[in-house]
N, C-alpha and C positions, 0 to 999 in steps of 0.2 A: 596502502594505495587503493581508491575504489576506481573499478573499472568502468567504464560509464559507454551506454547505447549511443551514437551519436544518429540523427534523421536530420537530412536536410531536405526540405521539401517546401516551398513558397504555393499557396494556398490563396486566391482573392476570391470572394464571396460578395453579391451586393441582392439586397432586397427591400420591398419596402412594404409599409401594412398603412392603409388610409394613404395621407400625404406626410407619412413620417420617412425616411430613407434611411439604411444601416448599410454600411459597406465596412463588409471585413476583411484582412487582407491575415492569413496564417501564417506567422511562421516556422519553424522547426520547435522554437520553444519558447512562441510568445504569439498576441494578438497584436492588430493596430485595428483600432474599430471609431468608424466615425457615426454617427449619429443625429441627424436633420429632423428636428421635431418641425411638426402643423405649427405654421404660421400662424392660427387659432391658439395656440397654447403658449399660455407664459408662465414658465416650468423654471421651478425652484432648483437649480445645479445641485443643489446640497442635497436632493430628494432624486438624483438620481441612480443608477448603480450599475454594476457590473457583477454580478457575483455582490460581494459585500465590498468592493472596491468603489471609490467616486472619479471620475471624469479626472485626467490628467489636465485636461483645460477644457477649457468652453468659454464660449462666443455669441454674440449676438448680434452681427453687424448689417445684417439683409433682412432684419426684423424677425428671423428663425433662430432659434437657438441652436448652436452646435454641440454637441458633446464630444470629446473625443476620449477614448482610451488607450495607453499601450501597456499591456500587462501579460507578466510571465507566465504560463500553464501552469504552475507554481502555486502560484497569488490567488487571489480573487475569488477564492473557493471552485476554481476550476474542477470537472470530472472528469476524469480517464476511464473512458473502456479501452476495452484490448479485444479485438476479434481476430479471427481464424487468418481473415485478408485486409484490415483496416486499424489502424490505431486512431480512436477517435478523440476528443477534445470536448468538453461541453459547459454550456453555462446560461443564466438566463439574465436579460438587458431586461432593466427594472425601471419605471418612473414609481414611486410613492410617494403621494403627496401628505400622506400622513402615515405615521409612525406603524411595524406591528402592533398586535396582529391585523391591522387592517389591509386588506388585499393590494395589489399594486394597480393603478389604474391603467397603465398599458404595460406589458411584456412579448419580449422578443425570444427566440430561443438562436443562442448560438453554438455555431457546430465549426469545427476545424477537423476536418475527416484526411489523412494519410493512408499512401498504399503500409503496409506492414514489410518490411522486408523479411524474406523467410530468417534471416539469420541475425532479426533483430531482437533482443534480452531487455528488459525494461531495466534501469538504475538501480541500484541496492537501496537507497534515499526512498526510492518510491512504491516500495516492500510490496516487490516481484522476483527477482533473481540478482545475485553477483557476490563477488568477489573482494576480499579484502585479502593483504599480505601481512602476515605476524612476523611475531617472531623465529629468529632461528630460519628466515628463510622460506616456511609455511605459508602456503596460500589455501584461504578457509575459502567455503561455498556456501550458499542456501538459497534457496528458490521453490517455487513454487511448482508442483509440476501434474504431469495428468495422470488420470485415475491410477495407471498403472507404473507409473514412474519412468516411464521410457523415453521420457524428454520434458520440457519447458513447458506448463499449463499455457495453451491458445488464449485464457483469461486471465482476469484477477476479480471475476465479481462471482460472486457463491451467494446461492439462498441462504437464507438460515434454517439451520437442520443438517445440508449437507456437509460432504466432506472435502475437505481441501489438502492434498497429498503435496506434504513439503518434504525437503531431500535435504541434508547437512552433511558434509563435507572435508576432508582436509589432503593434499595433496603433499601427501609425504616425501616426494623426490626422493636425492637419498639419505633421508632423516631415517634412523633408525625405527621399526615399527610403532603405531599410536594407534591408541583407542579413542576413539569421540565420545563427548557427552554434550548434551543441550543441558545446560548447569539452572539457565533461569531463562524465562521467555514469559512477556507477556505483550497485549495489544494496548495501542492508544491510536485516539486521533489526529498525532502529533507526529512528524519524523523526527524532532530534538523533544525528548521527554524534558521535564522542569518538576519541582518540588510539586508544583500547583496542580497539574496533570491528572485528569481521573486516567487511570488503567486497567486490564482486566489480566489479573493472574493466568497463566496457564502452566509452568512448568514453574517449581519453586525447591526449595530446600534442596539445592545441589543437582534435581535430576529428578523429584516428585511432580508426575503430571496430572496438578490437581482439575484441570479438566475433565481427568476420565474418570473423576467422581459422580459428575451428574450425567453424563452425556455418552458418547460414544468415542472420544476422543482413544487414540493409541499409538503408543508405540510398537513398529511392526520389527520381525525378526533383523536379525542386521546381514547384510551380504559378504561386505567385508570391516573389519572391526573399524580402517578406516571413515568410515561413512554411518550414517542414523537415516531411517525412514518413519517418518511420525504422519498420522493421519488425525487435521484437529477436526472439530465438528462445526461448522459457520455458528458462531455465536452471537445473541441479541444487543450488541454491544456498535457502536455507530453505525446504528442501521442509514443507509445515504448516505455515509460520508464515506471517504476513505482511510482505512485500516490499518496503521502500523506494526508489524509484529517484530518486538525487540529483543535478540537475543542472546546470552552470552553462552560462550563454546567453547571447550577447554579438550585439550587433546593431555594423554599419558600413558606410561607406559603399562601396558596391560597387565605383564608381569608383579606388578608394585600398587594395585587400586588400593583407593581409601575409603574410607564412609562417605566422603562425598563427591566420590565418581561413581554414581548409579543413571540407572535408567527405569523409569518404573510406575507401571498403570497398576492403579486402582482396580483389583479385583470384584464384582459388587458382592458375588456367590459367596465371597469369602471375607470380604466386608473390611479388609484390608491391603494395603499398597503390594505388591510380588515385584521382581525383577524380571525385565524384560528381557534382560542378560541371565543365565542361568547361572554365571559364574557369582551374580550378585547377589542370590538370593536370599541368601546363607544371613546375611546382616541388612541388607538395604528394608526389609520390610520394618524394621524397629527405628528408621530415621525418616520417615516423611510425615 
C-alpha cells in the first residue's frame, strides 16, 4: 500500500501580456488554463503547448483563438519545488510556430503556488518520502531528509556536487529482529522504469555503492541495524528535469547474512569496495 500526501487547496490566477489573456485556475493536483490569443494572430492549435502537452480544446468563435488546457501536475512536464513554506508547481505556455530548436514566439510562465502544510510528506511516486507495506506485515520507509537526518528534507532540488541525505527504513513491530540493506538503487527520469529507460547506477551488486567510486557518495555508520543512512552526491544525470531514485530493499536476519547482504563504499586510499558494516568485511570486499 503507498501512503499518499493529500493538499487540497483551489488556486485562480489571471494575467495577460500585450492583448493575449491566461487565467489559471490551480487545483490540488491539476491545472484548468485558458488562453485568449491577439486578435492580430492566427495561431496554428497544433503549435501550441503547455509544457509538451497541446490544448484540450480550442476555439475560434469571436475571431480570438481560445486555447484551453486541463492537465495533471503529473503530465505536461510539470516542475515541483518544495520550500520551507510553499509547494510550488511550475511550467511554461508555449506558442511555436516552427518546430525546435527554434525559439517560441510568445511564452508565458505558469506557477500554481500552495501554503505547505508543516506535516505535509510529498508521495513515494514523486521520489521524496513514503511508505510501502511488504511482506509479513512490514512497512518499509525512504525519504529524503536534511543534512543531519533529523527529519524530511524542506527540498527535493540539490545542485550538482552536493549532498542529498536519504534515510531507509523498516518498522519491525513484533517481527522478530532485521537488518536492512539497499540491495540496488539507481536514478531515471521516469517514475515507472521500462527496458527503453537510460538510468544511472548507484547501488548495484547486492549492496556495492558504485557511486562512491568517483565521487563522494556514502554509506554512513547505522544507528540501529533496523534502518541504513546513505549520503549520495547530486549527480549530472537529468539536470532540469526531475529525478527518480529506484530502490530495492531487503531486510534479514543479521544472525544468518549472506554475500549478498552487504553494505559497502568504495575506499579510494585503498582502491577497493570495505564494508560499511564491520560485520561484513570479512567477505563483502571480494563481491562488488
Amino acid at each position: 500500500m503507498i501512503f499518499w500526501g493529500v493538499l487540497l487547496v483551489l488556486t485562480v490566477v489571471a494575467f495577460a501580456s500585450g492583448s493575449d489573456e491566461v487565467n489559471v485556475t490551480c487545483h490540488g493536483d491539476s491545472v484548468t488554463l485558458t488562453w485568449t490569443l491577439n486578435a492580430s494572430r492566427d495561431a496554428d492549435p497544433s503549435r501550441i503547448f503547455l509544457g509538451n502537452c497541446h490544448p484540450s480544446s480550442y476555439s475560434n468563435h469571436t475571431g480570438r483563438g481560445v486555447a484551453t488546457f486541463r492537465a495533471l501536475f503529473r503530465d505536461c512536464r510539470f516542475k515541483r519545488v518544495v520550500t520551507g513554506d510553499h509547494l510550488i508547481y511550475k511550467n511554461m505556455l508555449a506558442y511555436r510556430p516552427s518546430a525546435k530548436p527554434n525559439p517560441p514566439e510568445i511564452f508565458h510562465e505558469v506557477l500554481c503556488v500552495f501554503d505547505r502544510p508543516d506535516n505535509w510528506i510529498p508521495p513515494l511516486f514523486s521520489s521524496s518520502y513514503g511508505a510501502v507495506h511488504g511482506y509479513g506485515g512490514l512497512h518499509f520507509y525512504i525519504g529524503i531528509m536534511k543534512d543531519d537526518f533529523s527529519g524530511p528534507a524542506q527540498s527535493t532540488s540539490f545542485p550538482v556536487g552536493s549532498q542529498i541525505p536519504i534515510w531507509a527504513a523498516v518498522d519491525q513491530q513484533a517481527h522478530m529482529p532485521l537488518i536492512l540493506f539497499l540491495q540496488e538503487c539507481v536514478a531515471a527520469t521516469v517514475p515507472e522504469m521500462g527496458a527503453s529507460h537510460q538510468v544511472y547506477p548507484l547501488i548495484t551488486n547486492g549492496g556495492c555503492l558504485v557511486d562512491s567510486k568517483e565521487g563522494t557518495s556514502k554509506f554512513h555508520p547505522r544507528r540501529r541495524t533496523s534502518e541504513m543512512f546513505l549520503s549520495l552526491q547530486a549527480f549530472d544525470f537529468g539536470v532540469e528535469e526531475d529525478v527518480y531514485i529506484h530502490c530495492k530493499i531487503a531486510v534479514w536476519d543479521p544472525k544468518n547474512l549472506n554475500r549478498q547482504m552487504k553494505a559497502c563504499n568504495y575506499v579510494k586510499e585503498l582502491g577497493r569496495f570495505t564494508g560499511a558494516d564491520s560485520k561484513c568485511c570479512s567477505w563483502a570486499t571480494y563481491h562488488c
